[in-house]
C-alpha positions as CSV (number, residue, x, y, z in Angstrom):
1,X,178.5,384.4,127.2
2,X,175.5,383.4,129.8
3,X,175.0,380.3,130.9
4,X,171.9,378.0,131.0
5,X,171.9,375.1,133.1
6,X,168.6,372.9,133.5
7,X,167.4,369.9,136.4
8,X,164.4,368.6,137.3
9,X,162.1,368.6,140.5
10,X,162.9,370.2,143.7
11,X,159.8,369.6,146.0
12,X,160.6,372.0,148.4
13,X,158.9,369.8,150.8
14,X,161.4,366.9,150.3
15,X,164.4,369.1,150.9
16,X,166.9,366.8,150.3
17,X,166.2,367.4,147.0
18,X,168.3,370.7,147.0
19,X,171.3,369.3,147.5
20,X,171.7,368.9,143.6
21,X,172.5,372.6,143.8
22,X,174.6,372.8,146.4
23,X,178.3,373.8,145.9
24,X,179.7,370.0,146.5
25,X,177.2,368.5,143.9
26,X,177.5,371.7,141.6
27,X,180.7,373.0,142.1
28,X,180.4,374.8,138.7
29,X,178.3,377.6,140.5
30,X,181.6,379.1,141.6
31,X,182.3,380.2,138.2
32,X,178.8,381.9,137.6
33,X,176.9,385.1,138.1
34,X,173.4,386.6,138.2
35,X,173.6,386.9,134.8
36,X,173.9,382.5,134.3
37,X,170.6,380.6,134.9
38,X,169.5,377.3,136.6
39,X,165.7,376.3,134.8
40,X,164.0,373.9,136.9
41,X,161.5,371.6,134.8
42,X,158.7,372.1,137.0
43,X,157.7,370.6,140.7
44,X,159.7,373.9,142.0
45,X,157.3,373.1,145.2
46,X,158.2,376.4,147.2
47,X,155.3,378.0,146.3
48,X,153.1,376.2,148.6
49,X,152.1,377.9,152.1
50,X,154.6,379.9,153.4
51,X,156.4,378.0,156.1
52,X,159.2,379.0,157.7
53,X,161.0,376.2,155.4
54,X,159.9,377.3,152.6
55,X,161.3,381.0,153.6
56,X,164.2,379.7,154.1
57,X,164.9,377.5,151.0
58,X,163.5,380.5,148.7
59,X,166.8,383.3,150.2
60,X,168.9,379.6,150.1
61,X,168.8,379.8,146.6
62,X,168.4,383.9,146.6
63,X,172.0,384.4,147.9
64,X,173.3,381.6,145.3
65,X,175.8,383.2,142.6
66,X,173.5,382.5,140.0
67,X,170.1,383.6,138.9
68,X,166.3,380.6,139.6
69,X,164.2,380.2,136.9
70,X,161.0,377.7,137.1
71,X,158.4,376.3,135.1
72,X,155.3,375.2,137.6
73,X,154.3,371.9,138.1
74,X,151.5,370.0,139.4
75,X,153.6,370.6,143.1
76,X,152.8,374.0,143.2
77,X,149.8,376.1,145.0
78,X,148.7,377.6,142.0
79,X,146.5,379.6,143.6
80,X,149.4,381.5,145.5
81,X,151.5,381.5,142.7
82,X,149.3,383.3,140.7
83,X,149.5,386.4,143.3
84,X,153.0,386.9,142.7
85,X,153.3,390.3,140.2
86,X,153.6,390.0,136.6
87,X,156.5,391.5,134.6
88,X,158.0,391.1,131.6
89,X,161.8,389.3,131.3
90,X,163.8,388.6,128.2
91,X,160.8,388.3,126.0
92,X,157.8,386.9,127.9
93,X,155.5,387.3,131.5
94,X,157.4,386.2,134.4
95,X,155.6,385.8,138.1
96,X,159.1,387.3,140.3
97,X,159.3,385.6,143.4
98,X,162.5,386.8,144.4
99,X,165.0,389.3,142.5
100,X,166.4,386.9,141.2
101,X,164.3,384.0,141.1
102,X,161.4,384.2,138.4
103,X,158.3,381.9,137.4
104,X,158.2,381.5,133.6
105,X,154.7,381.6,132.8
106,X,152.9,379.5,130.8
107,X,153.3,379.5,126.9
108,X,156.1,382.3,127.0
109,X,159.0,382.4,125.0
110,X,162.3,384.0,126.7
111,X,165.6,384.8,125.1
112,X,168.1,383.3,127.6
113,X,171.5,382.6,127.2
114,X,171.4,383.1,123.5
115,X,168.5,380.5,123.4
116,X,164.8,380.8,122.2
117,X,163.3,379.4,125.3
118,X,159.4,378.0,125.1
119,X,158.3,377.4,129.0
120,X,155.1,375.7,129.3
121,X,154.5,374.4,132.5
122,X,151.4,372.3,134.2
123,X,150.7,368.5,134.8
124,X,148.5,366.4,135.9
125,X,148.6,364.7,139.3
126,X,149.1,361.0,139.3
127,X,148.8,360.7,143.1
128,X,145.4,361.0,143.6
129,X,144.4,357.7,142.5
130,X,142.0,357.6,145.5
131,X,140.7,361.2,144.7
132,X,140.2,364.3,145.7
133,X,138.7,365.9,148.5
134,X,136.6,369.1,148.9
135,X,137.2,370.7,152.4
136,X,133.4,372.0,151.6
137,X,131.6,368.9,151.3
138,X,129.6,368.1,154.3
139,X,131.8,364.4,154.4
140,X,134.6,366.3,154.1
141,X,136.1,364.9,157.4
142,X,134.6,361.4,157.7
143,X,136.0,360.9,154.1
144,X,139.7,362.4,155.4
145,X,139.8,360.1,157.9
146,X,138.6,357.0,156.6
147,X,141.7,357.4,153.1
148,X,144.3,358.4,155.7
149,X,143.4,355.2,157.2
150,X,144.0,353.2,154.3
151,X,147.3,355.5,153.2
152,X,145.3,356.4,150.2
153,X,146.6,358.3,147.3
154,X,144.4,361.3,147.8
155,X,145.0,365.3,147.6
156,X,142.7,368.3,148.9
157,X,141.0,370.6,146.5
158,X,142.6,373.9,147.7
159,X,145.0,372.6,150.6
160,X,147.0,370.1,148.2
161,X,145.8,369.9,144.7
162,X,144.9,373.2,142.4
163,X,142.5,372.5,139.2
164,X,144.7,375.0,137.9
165,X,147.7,372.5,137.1
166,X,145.9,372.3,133.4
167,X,146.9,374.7,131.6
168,X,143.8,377.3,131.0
169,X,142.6,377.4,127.1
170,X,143.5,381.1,127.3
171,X,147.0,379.8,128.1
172,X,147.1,377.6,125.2
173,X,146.0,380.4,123.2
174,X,148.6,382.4,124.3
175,X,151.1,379.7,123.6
176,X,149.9,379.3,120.2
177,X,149.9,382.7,119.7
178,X,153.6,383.2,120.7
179,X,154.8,380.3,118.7
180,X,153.5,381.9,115.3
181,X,154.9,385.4,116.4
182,X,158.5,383.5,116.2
183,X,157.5,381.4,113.2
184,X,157.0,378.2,115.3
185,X,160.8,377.6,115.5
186,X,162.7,377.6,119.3
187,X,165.9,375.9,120.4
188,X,164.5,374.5,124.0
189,X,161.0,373.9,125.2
190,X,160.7,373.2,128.7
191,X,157.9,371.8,130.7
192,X,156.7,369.7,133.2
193,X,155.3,366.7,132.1
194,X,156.2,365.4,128.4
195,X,154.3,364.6,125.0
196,X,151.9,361.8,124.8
197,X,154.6,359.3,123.0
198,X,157.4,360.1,125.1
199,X,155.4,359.0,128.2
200,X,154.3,356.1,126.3
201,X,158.3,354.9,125.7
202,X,159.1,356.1,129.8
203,X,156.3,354.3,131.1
204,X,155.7,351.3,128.6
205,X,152.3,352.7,127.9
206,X,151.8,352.6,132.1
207,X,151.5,356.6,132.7
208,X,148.1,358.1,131.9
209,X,147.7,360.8,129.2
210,X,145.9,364.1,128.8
211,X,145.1,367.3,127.8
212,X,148.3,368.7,128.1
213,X,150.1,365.7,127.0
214,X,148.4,365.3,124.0
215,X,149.1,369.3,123.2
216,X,152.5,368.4,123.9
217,X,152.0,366.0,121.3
218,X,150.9,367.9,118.3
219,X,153.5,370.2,119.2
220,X,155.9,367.8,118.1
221,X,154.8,367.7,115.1
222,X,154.1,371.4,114.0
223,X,157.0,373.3,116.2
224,X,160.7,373.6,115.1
225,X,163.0,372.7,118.2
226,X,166.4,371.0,119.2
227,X,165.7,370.2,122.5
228,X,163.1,369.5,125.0
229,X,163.5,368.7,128.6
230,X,160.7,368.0,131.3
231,X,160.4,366.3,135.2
232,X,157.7,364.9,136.4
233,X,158.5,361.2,136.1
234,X,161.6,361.0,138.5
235,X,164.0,360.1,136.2
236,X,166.9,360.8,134.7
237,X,167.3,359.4,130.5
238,X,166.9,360.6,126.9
239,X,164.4,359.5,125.1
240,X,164.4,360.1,121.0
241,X,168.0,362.0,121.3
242,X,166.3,365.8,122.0
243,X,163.9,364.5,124.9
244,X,165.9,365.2,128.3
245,X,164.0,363.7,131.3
246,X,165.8,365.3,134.3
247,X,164.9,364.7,138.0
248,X,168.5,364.8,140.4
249,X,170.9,365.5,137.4
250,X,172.1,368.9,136.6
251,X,172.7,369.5,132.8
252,X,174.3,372.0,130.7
253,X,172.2,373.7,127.6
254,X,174.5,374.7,124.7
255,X,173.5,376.6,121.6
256,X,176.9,375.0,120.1
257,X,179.2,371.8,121.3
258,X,182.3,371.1,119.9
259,X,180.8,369.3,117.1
260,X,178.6,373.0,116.2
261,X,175.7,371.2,117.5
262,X,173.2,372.7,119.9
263,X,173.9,369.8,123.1
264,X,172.5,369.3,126.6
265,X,175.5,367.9,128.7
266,X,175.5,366.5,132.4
267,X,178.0,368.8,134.3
């Protein structure tokens, strides 16, 4: 049987944060092929300009034993991401970055490792308290260096920050229509950021909601699932028993434990 193991953020430009993959902190990798998956919850962050680091991190985790799949985040240059071609995998519209690492798109369900797998990625930004800047706008420049004076909280429009990290309403649509195809019933969803309440109980009300949060919200109540796990807050807990918030942990998804329940275990 395939395996399906699932972590949170990567930030390619915080490398350090790939070390939860390598073979002393996941020594379980030995035992897999192609054919097992790691799902990253988003913030997969090498999709972003092209560096020579970047290069190098994406055949890093070519040449692993096992096969990279990732929801997008709000750490992602959207723009570039969306040049990557379109294919279909295992049931939905994959971006391929890699042969074998693969963008789940946005409201796609995937059969993967005997799993119904919603992906659903996108989230808003919550460092740009101070804004964000538009290299087009005649102040573009005064107004640069004046926040990077005052270490501001800001991103670029284009250079940093994408509009695009809200899901489209022709991507809800086509999550919507997906979910009915399969009767509104998955084992996993994974995304980026999580459902309005679940923010609410990480945050004590602190973390600010939206659009997508508050989708992720209804979906709660009108979608069938036994597990949900996001990133995005830098954290690893559970929240409500089948919310999994995973940042440097690496989990195992199983459609049975030994108790015949479907489980998602730390390895």
């Amino acid at each position: 049987m395939n395996r399906l193991f699932v972590t949170g953020d990567m930030h390619c430009n915080a490398c350090g944060e790939f070390s939860k993959l390598n073979t002393k902190n996941f020594p379980v990798q030995k035992e897999l092929s192609k054919d097992d998956y790691i799902l990253i919850a988003g913030d997969f962050g090498c999709i972003w300009n092209g560096s020579m680091e970047e290069e190098y991190w994406l055949d890093w985790l070519e040449n692993k034993p096992f096969t990279t799949l990732f929801v997008d985040g709000n750490h992602e240059n959207h723009a570039r991401l969306a040049q990557f071609p379109v294919e279909e995998w295992h049931g939905g519209k994959v971006h391929r970055i890699r042969s074998s690492i693969l963008h789940l798109m946005r409201g796609q369900i995937f059969d993967i490792a005997g799993l119904k797998v919603f992906a659903m990625g996108g989230a808003s930004s919550h460092d740009i308290r101070d804004g964000i800047l538009d290299p087009d706008d005649p102040f573009f420049r005064d107004d640069y260096r004046k926040l990077r004076s005052q270490n501001a909280l800001f991103r670029i429009k284009g250079w940093s920050w994408w509009p695009e990290e809200i899901p489209s309403q022709e991507e809800y649509d086509e999550a919507e229509k997906n979910l009915d195809a399969n009767g509104r019933a998955v084992d996993l969803i994974v995304s980026h950021c999580a459902p309005s309440s679940i923010s609410d109980i990480i945050s004590g009300g602190m973390y600010q909601l939206d659009e997508l949060t508050n989708y992720f919200e209804k979906l709660r109540g009108n979608v069938a699932y036994k597990g949900w796990v996001f990133g995005h807050y830098h954290d690893n807990q559970v929240v409500q028993r089948k919310h999994v918030l995973l940042y440097d942990q690496v989990c195992e998804v199983f459609a049975k434990t030994e108790s015949g329940d479907f489980g998602i275990l730390p390895v």
